[in-house]
C-alpha positions as CSV (number, residue, x, y, z in Angstrom):
1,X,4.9,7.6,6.8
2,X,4.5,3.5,6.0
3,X,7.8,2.1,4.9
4,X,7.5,-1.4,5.7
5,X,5.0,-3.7,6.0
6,X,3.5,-7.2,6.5
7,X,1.6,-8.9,3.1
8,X,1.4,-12.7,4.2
9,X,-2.3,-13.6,2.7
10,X,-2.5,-16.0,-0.7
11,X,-4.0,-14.6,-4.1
12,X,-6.8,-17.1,-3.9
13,X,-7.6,-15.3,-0.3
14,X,-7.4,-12.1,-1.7
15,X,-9.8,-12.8,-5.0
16,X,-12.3,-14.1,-2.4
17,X,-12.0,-11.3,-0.1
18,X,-12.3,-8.4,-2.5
19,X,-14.7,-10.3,-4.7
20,X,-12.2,-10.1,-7.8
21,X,-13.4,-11.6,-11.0
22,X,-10.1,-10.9,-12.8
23,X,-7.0,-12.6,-11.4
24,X,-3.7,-10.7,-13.1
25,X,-1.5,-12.4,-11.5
26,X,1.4,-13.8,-13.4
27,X,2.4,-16.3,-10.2
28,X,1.8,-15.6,-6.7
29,X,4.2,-13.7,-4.2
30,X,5.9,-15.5,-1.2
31,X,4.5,-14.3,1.9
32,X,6.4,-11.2,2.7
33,X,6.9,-10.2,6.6
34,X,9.6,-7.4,5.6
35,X,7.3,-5.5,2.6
36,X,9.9,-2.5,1.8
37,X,9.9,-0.1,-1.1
38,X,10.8,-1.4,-4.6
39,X,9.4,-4.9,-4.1
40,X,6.4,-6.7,-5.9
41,X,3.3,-6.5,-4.0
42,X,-0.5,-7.2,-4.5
43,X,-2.8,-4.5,-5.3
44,X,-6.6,-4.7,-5.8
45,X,-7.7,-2.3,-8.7
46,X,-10.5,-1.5,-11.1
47,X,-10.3,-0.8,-14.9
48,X,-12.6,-1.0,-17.6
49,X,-13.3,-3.9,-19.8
50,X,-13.1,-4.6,-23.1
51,X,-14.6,-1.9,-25.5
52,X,-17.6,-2.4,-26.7
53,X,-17.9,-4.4,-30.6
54,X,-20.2,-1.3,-31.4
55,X,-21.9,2.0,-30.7
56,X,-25.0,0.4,-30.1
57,X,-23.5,-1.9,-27.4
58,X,-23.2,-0.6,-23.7
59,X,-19.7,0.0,-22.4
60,X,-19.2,-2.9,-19.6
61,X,-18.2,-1.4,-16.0
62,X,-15.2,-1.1,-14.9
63,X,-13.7,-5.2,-13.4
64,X,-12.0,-5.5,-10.3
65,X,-8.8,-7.3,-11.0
66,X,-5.9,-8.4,-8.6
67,X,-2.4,-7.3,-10.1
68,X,1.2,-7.3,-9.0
69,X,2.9,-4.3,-8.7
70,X,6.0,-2.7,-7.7
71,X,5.9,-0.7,-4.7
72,X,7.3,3.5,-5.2
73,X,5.0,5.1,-7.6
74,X,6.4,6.6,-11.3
75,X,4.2,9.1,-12.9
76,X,3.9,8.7,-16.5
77,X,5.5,11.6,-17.6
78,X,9.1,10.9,-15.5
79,X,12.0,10.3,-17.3
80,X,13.8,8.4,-15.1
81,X,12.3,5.5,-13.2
82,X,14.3,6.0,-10.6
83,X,11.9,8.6,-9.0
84,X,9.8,6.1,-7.8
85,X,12.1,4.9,-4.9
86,X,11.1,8.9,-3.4
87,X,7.4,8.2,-3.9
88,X,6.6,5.1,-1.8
89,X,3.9,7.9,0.3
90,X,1.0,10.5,-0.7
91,X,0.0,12.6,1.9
92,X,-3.8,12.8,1.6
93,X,-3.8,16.5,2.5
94,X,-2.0,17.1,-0.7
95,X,-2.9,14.1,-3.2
96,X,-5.1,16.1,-5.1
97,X,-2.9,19.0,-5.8
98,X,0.5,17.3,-6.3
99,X,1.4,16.6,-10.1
100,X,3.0,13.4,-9.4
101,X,-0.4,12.2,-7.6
102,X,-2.7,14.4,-8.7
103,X,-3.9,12.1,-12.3
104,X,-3.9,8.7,-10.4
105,X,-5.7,10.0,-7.7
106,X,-8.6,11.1,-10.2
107,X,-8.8,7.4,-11.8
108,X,-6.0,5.7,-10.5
109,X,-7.4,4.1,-7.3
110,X,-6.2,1.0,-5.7
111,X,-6.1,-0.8,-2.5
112,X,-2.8,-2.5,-1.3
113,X,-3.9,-5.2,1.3
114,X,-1.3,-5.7,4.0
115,X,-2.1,-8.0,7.3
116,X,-0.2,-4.7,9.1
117,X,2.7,-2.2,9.3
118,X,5.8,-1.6,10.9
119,X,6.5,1.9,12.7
120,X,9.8,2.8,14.5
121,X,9.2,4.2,17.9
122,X,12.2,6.4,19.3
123,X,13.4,5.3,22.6
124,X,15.2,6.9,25.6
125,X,18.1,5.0,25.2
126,X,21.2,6.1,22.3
127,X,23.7,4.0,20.6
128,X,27.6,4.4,20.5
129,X,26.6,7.7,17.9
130,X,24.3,9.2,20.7
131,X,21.6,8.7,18.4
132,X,17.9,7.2,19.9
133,X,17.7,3.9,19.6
134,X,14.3,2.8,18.0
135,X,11.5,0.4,19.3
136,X,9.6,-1.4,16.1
137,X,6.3,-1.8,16.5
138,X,3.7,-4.0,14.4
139,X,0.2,-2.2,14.1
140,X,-2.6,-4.6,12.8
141,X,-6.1,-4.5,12.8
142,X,-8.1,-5.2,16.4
143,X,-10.0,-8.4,14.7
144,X,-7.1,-9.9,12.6
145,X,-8.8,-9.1,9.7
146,X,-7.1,-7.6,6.2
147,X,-6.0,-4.5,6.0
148,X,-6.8,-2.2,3.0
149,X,-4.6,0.4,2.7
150,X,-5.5,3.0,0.1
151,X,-3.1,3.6,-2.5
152,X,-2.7,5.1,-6.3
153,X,-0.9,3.5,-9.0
154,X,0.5,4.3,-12.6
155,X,1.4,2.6,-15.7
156,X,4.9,3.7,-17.2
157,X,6.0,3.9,-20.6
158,X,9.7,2.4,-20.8
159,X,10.5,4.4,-24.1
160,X,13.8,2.4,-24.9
161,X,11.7,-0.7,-24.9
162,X,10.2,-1.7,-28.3
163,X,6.0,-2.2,-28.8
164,X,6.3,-5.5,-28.5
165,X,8.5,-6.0,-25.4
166,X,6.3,-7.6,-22.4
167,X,8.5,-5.2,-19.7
168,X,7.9,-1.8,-21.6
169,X,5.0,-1.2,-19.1
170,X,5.8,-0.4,-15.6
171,X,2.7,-0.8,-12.9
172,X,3.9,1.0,-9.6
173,X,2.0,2.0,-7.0
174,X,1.8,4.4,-3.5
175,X,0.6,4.2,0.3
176,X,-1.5,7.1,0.9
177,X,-0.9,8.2,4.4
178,X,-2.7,10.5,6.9
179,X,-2.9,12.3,10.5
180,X,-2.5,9.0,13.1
181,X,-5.0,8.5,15.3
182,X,-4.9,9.5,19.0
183,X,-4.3,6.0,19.8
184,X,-1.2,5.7,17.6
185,X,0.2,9.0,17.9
186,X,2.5,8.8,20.3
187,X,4.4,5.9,18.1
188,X,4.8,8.3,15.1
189,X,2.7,11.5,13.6
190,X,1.4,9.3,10.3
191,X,-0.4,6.0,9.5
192,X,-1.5,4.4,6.2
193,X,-4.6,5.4,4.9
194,X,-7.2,2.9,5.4
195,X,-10.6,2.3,3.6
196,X,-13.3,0.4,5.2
197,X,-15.3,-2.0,3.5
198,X,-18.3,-0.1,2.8
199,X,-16.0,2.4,0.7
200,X,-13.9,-0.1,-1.6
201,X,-15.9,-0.1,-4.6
202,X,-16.2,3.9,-4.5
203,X,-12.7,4.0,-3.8
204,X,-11.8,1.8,-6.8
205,X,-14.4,3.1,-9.3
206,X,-12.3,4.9,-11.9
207,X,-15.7,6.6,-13.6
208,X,-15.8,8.7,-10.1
209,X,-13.1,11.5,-10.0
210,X,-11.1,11.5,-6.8
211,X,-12.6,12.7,-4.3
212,X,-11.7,13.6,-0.5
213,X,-14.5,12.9,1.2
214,X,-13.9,9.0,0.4
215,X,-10.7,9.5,2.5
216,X,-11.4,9.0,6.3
217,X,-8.8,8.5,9.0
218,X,-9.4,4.8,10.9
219,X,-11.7,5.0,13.9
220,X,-9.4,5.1,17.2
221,X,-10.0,1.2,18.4
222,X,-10.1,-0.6,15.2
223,X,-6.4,-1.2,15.2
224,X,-3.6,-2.5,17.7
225,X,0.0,-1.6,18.5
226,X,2.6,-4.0,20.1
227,X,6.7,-4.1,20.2
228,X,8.2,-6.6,18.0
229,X,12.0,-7.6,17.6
230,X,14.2,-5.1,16.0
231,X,14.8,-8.2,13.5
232,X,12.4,-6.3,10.9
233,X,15.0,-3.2,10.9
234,X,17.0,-5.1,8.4
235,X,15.1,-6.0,5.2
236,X,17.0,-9.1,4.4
237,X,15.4,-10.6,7.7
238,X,11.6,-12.3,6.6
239,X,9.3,-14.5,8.5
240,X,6.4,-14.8,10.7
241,X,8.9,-14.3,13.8
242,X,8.8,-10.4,12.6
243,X,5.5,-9.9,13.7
244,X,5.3,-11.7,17.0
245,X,5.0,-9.4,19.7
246,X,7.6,-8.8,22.3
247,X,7.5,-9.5,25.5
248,X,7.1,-5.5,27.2
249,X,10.4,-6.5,29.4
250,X,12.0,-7.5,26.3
251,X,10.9,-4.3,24.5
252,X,13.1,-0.6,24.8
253,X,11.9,2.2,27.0
């Protein structure tokens, strides 16, 4: 599962390192060390451009754009908007197969860049409820670099809304996750799905159907784990401090 994560890097960053060519930004997000369901974040995406004046004319390809979006994916046909608070994740085993995944996951593609993610590690140690307490820890990429975690999206319909209402189109997206690598594993069972660099613009090319051999668990090695302060645990709490790493004494056994 990813339920939090760190989104720090400016839109003029991110245009230059996905090569965008169409900003969609309406104004740029604060750096966000506490990224939780239901919040605005930036998502890298390709869709077609304007049709063309005539039949003779080739239809342009597809641009890649950089939107805002709000994280917890609502299928198009939901009635209730609400649903997307339960669909912040898609497993990849099933993407293709659900029906609230299944459409954006055939043209639908995005990537949600994140400089890491949070993942709660269970402890030996209970509180007064005899519950484990849980050890956060911050997961990053190895050389510092972005993080592109694959994701879907979907464009809404609010009916109640009239045509001409700005907000009667909702853009929400999802975290696909996967099997954690060996290196991970023993933090917790699933990780983000990440796509490597090589594999972004056949990820985000909507004329290609979805397909499952695009989606490829990180290489052990290419990211790193490290206790932080159980500061992130409550969403309110936001700044760089969230993803310094504790010192191991500090950190829970």
């Amino acid at each position: 599962m990813c339920g939090r994560y760190a989104s720090s890097r400016r839109p003029e960053d991110l245009i230059e390192e996905f090569e965008v060519v169409d900003d969609r930004t309406p104004a740029p997000l604060a750096a966000d060390y506490n990224v939780a369901p239901t919040k605005e974040v930036y998502a890298v995406l390709e869709r077609g451009a304007r049709p063309p004046a005539s039949p003779q004319d080739g239809a342009e390809p597809p641009q890649r754009q950089l939107r805002v979006l709000t994280w917890g994916l609502v299928p198009s046909w939901a009635k209730d908007p609400s649903i997307g608070n339960r669909m912040i994740n898609a497993r990849m085993e099933t993407v293709a197969e659900k029906p609230a995944f299944k459409r954006a996951f055939a043209v639908r593609r995005c990537l949600l860049p994140a400089d890491g993610y949070y993942e709660w590690y269970p402890t030996s140690q209970t509180n007064a409820k005899g519950k484990p307490v849980k050890q956060p820890y911050f997961i990053r990429p190895a050389d510092g670099g972005v993080l592109a975690m694959a994701g879907l999206y979907e464009i809404w319909r609010d009916q109640h809304l009239a045509d001409d209402d700005p907000d009667r189109f909702r853009w929400t997206c999802t975290v696909l996750t996967t099997q954690a690598e060996d290196s991970l594993g023993h933090i917790h069972d699933r990780m983000p799905l990440m796509v490597e660099r090589d594999r972004w613009a056949d990820w985000l090319d909507p004329r290609h159907g979805g397909e499952l051999s695009l989606l490829v668990p990180a290489a052990p090695g290419n990211l790193v784990a490290y206790p932080v302060a159980p500061l992130v645990s409550n969403v309110r709490n936001n700044g760089p401090e969230l993803v310094e790493p504790l010192p191991l004494e500090d950190a829970l056994s």
